[in-house]
PAGU-972527 format. One line per 3 residues: number of its first residue (from 1); their letters; for each residue y, x negated, z negated of C-alpha. Coordinates in pm, whole numbers. Layout:
BEGIN
NUM) a) Y:X:Z  ...
//
This chain:
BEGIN
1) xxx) -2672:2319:-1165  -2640:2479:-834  -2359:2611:-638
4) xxx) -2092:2413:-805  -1879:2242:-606  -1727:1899:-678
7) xxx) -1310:1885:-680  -1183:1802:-368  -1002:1441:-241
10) xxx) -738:1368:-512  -412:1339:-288  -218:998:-382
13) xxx) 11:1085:-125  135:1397:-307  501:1469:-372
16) xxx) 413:1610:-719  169:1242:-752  157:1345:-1155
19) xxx) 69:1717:-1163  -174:1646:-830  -353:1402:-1078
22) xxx) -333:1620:-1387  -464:1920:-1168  -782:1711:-1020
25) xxx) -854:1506:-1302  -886:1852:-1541  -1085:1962:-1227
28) xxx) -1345:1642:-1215  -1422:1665:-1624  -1474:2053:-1589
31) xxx) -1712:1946:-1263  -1894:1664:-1543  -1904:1887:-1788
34) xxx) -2093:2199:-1545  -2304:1912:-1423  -2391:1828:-1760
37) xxx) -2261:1428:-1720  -2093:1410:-2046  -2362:1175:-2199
40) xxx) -2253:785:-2266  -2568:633:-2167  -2528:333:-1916
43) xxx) -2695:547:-1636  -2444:820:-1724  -2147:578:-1711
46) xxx) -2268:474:-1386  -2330:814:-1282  -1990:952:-1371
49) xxx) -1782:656:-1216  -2004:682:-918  -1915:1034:-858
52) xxx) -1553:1025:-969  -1495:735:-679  -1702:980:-474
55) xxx) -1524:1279:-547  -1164:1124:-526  -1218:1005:-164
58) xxx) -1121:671:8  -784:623:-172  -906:650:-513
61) xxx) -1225:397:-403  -997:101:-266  -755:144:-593
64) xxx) -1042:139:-803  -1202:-179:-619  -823:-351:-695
67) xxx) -834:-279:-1044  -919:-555:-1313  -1059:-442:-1662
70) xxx) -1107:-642:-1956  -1440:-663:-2057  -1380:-701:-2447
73) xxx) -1394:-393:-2646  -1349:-392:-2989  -1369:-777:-3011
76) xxx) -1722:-770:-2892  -1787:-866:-2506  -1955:-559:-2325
79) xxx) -2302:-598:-2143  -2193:-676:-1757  -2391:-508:-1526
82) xxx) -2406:-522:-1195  -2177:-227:-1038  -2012:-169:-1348
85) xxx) -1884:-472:-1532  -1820:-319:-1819  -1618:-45:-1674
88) xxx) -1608:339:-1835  -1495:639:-1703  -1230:682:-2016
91) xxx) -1091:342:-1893  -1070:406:-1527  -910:749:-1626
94) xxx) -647:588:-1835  -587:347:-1567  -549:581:-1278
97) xxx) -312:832:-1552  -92:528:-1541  -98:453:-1178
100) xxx) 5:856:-1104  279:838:-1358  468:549:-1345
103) xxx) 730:503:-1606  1102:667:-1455  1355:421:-1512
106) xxx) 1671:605:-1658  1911:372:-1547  1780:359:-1109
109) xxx) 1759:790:-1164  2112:790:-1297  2209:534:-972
112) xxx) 2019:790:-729  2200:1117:-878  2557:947:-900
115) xxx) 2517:797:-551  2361:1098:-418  2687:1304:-539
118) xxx) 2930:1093:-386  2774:1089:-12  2850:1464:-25
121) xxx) 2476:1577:-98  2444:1927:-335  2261:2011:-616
124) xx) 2206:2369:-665  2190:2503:-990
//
């Protein structure tokens, strides 16, 4: 389909690192989805994680090069193919949700806001 644009760099470096990754990730399927790349053929697999490291820039390729997958799905070992090694886009999605939001720990927050009221710092309400 012509004249569709893909979604620009996602921005790891982003304040807002969750809602920067909600917004571009809702982005990329919409682009898969116009481009008609929603099959689950191995070409299409290949296809889609080819243009999601494509489409999320340099940042998103060297994370994705660092990440390890396990290669047994449903207690059956997935075909390894060169490139791909058993990789899907639904698991490189998941992974990436969980690298752009990290779990808060209640107990370092509550450190930060107590120690940020005693050095004389405001919070406006």
């Amino acid at each position: 389909m012509e004249g569709i644009s893909p979604p620009g760099q996602l921005n790891l470096g982003a304040e807002d690192l969750s809602g920067e990754w909600r917004r571009w990730i809702e982005s990329f399927e919409d682009y898969l989805l116009a481009m008609d790349l929603t099959a689950n053929s191995k070409t299409a697999e290949k296809r889609k994680l080819a243009l999601f490291r494509h489409c999320g820039g340099e940042d998103v390729r060297e994370i994705y090069s660092q990440m390890e997958f396990n290669l047994e799905v449903n207690r059956e070992i997935t075909e390894i193919e060169e490139g791909v090694a058993g990789k899907k886009l639904e698991d490189v999605v998941k992974r990436f949700h969980e690298y752009c939001n990290p779990r808060t720990s209640i107990v370092l927050n509550g450190f930060q806001f107590h120690n940020s009221s005693r050095s004389g710092d405001t919070i406006g309400i």
